[in-house]
C-alpha positions as CSV (number, residue, x, y, z in Angstrom):
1,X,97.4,-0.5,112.1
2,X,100.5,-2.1,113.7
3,X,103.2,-3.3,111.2
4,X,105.4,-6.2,112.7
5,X,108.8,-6.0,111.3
6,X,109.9,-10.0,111.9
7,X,111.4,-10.4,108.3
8,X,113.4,-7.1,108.5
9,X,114.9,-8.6,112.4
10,X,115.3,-12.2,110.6
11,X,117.2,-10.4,108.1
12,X,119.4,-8.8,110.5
13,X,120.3,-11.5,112.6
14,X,121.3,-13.9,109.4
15,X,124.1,-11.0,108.0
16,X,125.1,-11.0,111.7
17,X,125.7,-14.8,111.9
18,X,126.0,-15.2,108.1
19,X,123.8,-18.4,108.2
20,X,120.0,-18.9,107.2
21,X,117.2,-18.5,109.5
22,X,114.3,-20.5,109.6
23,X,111.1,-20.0,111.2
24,X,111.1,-23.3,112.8
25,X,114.7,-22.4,114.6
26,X,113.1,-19.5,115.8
27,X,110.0,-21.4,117.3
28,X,112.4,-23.9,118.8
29,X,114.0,-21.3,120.7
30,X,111.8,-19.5,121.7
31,X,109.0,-21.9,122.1
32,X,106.7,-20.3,120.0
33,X,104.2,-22.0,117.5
34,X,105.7,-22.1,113.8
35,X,102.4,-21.2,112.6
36,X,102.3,-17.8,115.2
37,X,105.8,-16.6,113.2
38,X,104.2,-17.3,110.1
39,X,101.6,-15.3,110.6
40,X,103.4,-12.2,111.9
41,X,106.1,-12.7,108.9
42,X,103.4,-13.0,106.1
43,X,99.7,-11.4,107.3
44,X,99.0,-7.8,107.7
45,X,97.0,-6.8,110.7
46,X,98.2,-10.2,112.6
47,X,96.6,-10.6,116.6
48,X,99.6,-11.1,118.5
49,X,99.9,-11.5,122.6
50,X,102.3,-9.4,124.7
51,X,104.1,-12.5,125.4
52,X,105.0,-13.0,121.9
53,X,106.3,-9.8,121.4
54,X,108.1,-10.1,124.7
55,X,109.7,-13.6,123.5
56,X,110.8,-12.1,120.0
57,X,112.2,-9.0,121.7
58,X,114.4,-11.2,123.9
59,X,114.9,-13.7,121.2
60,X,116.7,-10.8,118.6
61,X,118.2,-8.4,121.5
62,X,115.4,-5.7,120.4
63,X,113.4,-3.3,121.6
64,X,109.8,-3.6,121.1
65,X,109.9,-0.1,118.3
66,X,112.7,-2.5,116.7
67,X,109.8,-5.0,116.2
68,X,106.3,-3.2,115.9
69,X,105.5,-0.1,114.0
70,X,102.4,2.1,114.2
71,X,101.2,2.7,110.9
72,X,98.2,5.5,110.2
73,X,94.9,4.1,108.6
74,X,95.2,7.1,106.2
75,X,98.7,5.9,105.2
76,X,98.3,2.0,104.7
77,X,97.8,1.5,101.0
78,X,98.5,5.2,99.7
79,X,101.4,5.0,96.9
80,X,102.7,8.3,97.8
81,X,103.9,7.1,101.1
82,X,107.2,5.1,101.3
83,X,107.1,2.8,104.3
């Protein structure tokens, strides 16, 4: 399964500027659908295009591993692992 890591980058980028982010500012700039962010902030197991990714990666100043994490089947839900 592919963990996206949006909140952990959104988190990033508002200690950096010390300033709320909002979804919306994020869809504004990079001309993505509000509901698309949503979605990739809030569902597990979201379908998301390459240009999405592609947009976000320029959009933070990340690499794609910065963004996306493989998880193992075996390992999503298991309380012994510590994501």
């Amino acid at each position: 399964m592919l963990r996206f890591k949006l909140r952990e980058r959104i988190a990033d980028l508002e200690f950096r500027e010390r300033k709320r982010i909002q979804l919306q500012e994020i869809a504004a700039a990079t001309g993505l659908n509000r509901m698309t962010l949503s979605k990739l902030a809030n569902q597990h197991g979201a379908n998301v295009q390459t240009d999405v990714l592609d947009k976000l990666c320029t959009y933070f100043g990340c690499r794609i591993e910065d963004l996306v994490e493989h998880v193992a089947d075996e390992m999503v839900g298991s309380p012994d692992v510590v994501q």
